[in-house]
C-alpha atoms as one frame of an Amber mdcrd trajectory, in Angstrom:
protein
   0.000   0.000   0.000   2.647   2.366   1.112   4.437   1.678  -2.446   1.197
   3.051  -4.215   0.917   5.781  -2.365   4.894   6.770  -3.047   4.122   5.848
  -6.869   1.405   7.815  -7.569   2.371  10.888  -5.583   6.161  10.409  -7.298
   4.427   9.696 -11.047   2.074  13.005 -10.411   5.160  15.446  -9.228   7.368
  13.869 -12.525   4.556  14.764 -14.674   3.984  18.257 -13.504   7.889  18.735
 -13.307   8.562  18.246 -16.995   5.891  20.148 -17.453   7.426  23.141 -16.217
  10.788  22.526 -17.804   8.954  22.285 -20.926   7.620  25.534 -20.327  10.616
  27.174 -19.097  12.441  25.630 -22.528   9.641  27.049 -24.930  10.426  30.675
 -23.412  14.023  30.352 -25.388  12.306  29.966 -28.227  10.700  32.737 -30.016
   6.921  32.597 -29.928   6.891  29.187 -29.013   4.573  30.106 -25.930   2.134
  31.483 -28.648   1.705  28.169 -30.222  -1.014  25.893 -29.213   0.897  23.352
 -27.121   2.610  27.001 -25.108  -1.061  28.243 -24.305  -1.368  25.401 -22.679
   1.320  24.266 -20.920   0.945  28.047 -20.068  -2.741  27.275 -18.231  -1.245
  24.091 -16.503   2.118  25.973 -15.042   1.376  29.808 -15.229  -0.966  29.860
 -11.629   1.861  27.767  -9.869   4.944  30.094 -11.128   3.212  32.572 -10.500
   3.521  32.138  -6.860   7.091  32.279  -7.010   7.103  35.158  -9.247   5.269
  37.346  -7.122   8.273  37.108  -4.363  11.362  36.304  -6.874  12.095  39.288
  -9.210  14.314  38.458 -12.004  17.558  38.972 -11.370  19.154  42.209 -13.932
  15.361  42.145 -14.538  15.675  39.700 -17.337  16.667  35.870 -15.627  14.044
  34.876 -13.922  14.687  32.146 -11.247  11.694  31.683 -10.023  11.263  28.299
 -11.985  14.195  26.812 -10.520  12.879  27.623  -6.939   9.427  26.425  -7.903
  10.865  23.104  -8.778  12.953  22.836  -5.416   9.230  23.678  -3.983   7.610
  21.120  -5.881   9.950  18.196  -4.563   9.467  19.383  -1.058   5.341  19.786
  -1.432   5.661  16.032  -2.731   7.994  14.424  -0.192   5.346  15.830   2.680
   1.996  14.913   0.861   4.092  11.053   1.038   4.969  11.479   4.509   1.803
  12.303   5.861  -0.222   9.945   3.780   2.270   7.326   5.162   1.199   8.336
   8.136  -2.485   7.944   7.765  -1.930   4.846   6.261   0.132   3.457   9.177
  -1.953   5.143  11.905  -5.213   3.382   9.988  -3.901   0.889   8.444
């Protein structure tokens, strides 16, 4: 059971990771973000960065970091939503 739990959670945080990466990537490319596939990896990944953004101002106002700190965020949101399911799981299991 606990393995499930650890999959599932892991799978979902993989998914959403390279979804970011691919989103950070299509910003190097010129209108990329335009295209259909940008839009919406844009309405999956915008509301989460955006988080970060408000808080993490680009650096020479033109590197913006705040997807690298989102990611660190992401692994660390993940790693607790196993913990504490493990501990449900244990505690009712």
């Amino acid at each position: 059971m606990n393995l499930t739990i650890y999959s599932v959670v892991n799978n979902l945080q993989t998914i959403y990771y390279v979804l970011i990466i691919a989103y950070v990537l299509l910003s190097w490319l010129p209108n990329a973000r335009d295209s259909f596939i940008g839009r919406w990896l844009g309405v999956l990944v915008e509301p989460y960065l955006s988080i970060f953004r408000r808080f993490i101002p680009p650096i020479g106002g033109m590197l913006d970091i705040s997807p690298i700190i989102a990611l660190f965020a992401l692994r660390f949101i993940a790693m607790g939503i196993i913990a504490v399911l493990e501990f449900v799981v244990n505690l009712f299991g």
